[in-house]
C-alpha positions as CSV (number, residue, x, y, z in Angstrom):
1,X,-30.9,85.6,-31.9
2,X,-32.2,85.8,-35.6
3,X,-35.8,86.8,-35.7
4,X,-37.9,84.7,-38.1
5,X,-39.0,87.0,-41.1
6,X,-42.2,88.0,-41.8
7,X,-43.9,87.7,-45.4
8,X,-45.9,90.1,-46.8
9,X,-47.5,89.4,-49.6
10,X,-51.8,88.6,-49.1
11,X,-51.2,84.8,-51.4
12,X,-49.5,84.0,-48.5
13,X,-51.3,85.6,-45.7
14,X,-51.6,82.3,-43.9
15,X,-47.9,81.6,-44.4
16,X,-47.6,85.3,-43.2
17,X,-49.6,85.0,-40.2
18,X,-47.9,81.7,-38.7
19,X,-44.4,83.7,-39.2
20,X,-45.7,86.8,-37.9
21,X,-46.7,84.5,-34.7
22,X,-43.1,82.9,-34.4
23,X,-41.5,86.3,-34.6
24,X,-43.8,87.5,-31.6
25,X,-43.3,84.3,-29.8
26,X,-39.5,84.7,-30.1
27,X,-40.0,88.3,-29.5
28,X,-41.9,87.5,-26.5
29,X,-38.8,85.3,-25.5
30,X,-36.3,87.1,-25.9
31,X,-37.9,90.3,-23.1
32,X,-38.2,87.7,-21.0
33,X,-34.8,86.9,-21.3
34,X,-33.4,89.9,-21.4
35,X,-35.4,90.7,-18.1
36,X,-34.5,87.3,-16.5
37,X,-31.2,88.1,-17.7
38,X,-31.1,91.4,-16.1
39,X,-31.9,89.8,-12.6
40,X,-29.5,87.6,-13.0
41,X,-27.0,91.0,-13.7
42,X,-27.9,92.4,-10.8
43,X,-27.6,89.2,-8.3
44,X,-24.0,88.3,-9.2
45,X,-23.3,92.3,-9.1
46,X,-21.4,92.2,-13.0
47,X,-21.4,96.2,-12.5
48,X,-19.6,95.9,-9.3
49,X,-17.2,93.0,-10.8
50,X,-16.6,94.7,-13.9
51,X,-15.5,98.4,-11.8
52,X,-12.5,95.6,-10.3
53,X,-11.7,94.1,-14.0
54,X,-11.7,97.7,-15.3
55,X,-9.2,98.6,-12.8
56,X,-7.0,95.2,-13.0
57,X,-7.3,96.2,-17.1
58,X,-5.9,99.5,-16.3
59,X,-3.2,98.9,-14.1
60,X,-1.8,96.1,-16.7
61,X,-2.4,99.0,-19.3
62,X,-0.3,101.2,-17.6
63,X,2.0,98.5,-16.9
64,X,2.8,98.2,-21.0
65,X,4.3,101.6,-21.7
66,X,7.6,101.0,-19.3
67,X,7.7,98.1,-21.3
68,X,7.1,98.8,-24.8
69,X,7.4,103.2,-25.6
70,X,9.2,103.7,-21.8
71,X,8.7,107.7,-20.9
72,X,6.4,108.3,-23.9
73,X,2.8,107.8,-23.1
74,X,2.1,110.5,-20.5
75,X,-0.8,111.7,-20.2
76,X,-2.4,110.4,-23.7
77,X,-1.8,106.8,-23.1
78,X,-3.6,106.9,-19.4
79,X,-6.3,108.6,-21.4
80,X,-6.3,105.5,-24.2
81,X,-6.1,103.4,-21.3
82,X,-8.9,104.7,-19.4
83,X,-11.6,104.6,-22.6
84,X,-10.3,101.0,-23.6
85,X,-10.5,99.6,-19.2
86,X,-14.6,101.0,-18.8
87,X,-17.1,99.3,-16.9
88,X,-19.2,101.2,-19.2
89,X,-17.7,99.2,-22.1
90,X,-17.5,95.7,-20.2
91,X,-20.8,95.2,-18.5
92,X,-23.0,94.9,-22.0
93,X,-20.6,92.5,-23.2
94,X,-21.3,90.1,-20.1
95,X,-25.0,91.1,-20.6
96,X,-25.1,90.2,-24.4
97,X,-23.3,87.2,-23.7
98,X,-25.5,85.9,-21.0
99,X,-28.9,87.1,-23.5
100,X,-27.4,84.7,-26.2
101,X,-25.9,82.0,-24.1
102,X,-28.6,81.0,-21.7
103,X,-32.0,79.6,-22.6
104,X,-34.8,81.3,-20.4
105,X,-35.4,77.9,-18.8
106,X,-31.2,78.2,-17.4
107,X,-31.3,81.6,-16.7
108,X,-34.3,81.3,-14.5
109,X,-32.6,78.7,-12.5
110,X,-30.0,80.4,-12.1
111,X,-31.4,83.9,-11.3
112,X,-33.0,82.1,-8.7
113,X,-30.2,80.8,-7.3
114,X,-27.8,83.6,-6.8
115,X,-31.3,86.0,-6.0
116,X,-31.1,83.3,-2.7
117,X,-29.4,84.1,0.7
118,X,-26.4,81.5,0.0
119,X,-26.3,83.1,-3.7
120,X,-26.0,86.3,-2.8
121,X,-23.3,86.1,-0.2
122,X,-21.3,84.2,-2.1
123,X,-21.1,86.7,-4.7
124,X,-20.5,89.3,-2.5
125,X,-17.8,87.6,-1.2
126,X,-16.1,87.2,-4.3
127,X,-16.3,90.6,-5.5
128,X,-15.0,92.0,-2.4
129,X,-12.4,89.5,-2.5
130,X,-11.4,90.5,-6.1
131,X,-11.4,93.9,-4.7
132,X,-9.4,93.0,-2.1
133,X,-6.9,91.6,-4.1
134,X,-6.4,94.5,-5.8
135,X,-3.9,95.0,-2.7
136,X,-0.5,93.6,-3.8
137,X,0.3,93.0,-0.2
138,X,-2.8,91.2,0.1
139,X,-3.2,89.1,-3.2
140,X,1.1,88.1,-1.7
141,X,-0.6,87.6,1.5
142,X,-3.4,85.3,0.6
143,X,-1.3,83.1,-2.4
144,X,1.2,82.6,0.1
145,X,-1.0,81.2,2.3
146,X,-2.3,78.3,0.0
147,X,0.5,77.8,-1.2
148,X,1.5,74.5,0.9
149,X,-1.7,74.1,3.2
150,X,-2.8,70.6,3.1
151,X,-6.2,70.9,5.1
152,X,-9.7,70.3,4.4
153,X,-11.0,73.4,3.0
154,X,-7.9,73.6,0.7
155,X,-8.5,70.2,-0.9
156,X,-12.7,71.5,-0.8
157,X,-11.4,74.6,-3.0
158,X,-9.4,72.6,-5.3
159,X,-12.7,70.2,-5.9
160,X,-14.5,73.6,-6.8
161,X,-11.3,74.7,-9.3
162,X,-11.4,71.7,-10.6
163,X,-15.5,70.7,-11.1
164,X,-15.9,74.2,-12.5
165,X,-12.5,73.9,-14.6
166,X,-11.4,77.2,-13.6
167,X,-7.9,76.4,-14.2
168,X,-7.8,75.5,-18.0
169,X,-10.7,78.2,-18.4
170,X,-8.5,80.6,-17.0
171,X,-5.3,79.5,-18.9
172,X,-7.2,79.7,-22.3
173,X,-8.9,83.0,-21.6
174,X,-5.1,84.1,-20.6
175,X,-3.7,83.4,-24.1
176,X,-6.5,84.2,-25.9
177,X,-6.3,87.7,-24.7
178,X,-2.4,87.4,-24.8
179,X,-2.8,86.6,-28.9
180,X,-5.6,89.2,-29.1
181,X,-2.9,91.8,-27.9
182,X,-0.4,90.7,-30.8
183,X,-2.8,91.1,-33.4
184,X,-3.3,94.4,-32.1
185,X,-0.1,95.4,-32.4
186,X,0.7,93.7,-35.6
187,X,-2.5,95.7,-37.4
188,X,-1.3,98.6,-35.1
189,X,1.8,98.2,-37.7
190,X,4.1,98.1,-34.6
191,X,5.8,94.4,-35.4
192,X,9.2,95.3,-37.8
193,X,8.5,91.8,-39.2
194,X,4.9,91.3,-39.8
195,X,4.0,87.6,-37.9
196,X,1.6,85.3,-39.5
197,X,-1.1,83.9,-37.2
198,X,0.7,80.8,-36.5
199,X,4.0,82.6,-35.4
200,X,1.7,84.5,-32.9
201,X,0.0,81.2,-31.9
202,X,3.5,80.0,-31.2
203,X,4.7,82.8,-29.4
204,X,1.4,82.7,-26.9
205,X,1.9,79.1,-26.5
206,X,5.3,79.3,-24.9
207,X,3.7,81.4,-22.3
208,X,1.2,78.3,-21.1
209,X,3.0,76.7,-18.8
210,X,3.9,80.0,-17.3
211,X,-0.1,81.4,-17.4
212,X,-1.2,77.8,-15.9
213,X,1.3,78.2,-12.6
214,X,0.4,82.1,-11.7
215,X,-3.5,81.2,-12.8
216,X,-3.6,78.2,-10.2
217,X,-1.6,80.3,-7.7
218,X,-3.9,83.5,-7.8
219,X,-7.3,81.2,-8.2
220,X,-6.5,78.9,-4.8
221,X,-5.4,82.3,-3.0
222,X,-8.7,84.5,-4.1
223,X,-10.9,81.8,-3.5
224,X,-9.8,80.7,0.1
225,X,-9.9,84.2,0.3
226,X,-13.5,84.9,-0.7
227,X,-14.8,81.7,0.8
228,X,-13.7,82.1,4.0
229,X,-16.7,83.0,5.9
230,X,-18.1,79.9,4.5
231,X,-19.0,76.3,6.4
232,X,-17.6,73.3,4.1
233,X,-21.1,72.6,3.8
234,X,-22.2,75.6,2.1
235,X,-19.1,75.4,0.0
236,X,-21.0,71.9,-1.0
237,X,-23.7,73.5,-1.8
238,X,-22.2,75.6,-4.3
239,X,-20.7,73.3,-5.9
240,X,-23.7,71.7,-6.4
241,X,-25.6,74.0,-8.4
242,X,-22.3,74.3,-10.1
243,X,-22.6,70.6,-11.6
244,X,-26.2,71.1,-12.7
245,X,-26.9,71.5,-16.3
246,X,-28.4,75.5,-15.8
247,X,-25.2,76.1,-13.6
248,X,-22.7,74.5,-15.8
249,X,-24.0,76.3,-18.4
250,X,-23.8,79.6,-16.1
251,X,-20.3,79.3,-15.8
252,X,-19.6,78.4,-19.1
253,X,-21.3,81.6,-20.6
254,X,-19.5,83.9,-18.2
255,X,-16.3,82.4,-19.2
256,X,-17.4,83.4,-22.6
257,X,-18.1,86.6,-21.7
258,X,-15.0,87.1,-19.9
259,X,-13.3,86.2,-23.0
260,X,-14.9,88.7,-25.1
261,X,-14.5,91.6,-22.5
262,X,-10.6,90.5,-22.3
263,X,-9.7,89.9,-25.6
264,X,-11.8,93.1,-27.0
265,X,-9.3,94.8,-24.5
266,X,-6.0,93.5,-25.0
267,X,-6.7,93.6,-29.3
268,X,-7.9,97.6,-28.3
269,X,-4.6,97.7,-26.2
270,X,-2.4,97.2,-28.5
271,X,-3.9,98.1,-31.4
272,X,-3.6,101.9,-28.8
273,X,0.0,100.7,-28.4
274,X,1.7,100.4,-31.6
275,X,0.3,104.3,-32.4
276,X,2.9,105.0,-29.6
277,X,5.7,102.9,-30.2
278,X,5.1,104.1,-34.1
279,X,6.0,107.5,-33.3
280,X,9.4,106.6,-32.2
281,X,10.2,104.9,-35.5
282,X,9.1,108.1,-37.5
């Protein structure tokens, strides 16, 4: 948030006094915010969330060196991996994100809402789903089980995928942090043949249609999952506050944030990357 200026000079002390009022106004706003904001931090548990995304970020980490530098990272790439996949480094990019995002008016609804009984379970429940999922036997487990249901609470999930646009939010998040990984490599100097942006555009693109299938897969399987405990009419609910103006706006600032955590990542990823599969051109 800029912060109105204040002038100081006495020919305009009147001028100088009405600025000097905005600046504490907005001052005023923004602790209010930030402690509204802060609530709202603790209610949907981000530190708990971002300790699974860290982990998920660090397992995918690991994943890269069999594929790119195979039997070369050791011990110093699990050590890049580990300072790049941080909740310490994740959490105050959610926080900022949320600060300049929501207006005090939103994030009061919404701090209300998930500071609430049905709030606060349902976030519980998705954290410990995410955490659960973390399980490969378990995230097979509970896609496989969506995968062809045709009942009730399946088409009630798909109604929440689709009113929150989880799907195509997913998808884009996906291959932004896909192209944010390219760049890293390419100013990591690891690319023999330096891509322009639109080459890298192109070469994320052609992975859409495959991000779009294993997003909708893992979303229907961690949300039946999570939601389980659930009547349909608390689902309802949800989906509810989801539709109002403070909760779409919710969503659509933690999808930003999200976006920023995973594309700061994968850009720090293989910018850390290309160091290693450098040292096997030298």
């Amino acid at each position: 948030m800029k912060r109105t200026i204040r002038i100081l000079a006495t020919a305009f002390l009147g001028i100088g006094l009405t600025c000097g009022a905005s600046w504490a106004e907005n001052t005023a706003e923004q602790e209010v915010r930030a402690d509204t904001v802060g609530t709202i931090m603790n209610a949907v548990r981000v530190e708990a969330l971002m300790q699974v995304v860290a982990t998920e970020g660090a397992r995918h980490g690991m994943s890269l060196e069999k594929a790119l530098f195979a039997g070369r990272g050791g011990r110093d790439w699990a050590r890049a991996v580990s300072a790049i996949q941080t909740p310490e480094r994740l959490v105050p990019i959610i926080a900022s994100t949320l600060r300049d995002e929501l207006s005090p008016a939103d994030a009061e609804v919404v701090a209300a809402f998930y500071s609430g009984d049905l709030g606060g379970r349902i976030v519980r429940r998705e954290v410990e789903a995410r955490r659960d999922m973390l399980d490969t036997d378990i995230e097979t487990s509970a896609t496989r089980a969506v995968a062809d249901q045709g009942t009730e609470r399946t088409a009630l999930i798909d109604q929440l995928i689709d009113g929150m646009d989880l799907v195509d939010s997913n998808v884009s998040g996906g291959l932004n942090a896909n192209f944010a990984f390219y760049r890293g490599l390419g100013d990591g100097g690891a690319l023999r043949k330096r891509m322009t942006e639109s080459e890298m555009i192109a070469m994320v693109w052609n992975q859409e249609s495959a991000v779009r299938a294993a997003t909708t897969r893992w979303l229907r399987g961690y949300l039946t999952l999570a939601y389980a405990p659930f009547s349909d009419a608390e689902l309802r609910t949800y989906m509810t506050f989801t539709q109002t103006p403070a909760g779409r706006r919710y969503v659509a600032a933690m999808f930003a944030g999200f976006g920023r955590v995973f594309e700061t990542t994968s850009y720090d990823l293989g910018l850390a990357a290309a160091r290693f599969i450098a040292q096997d051109t030298i």
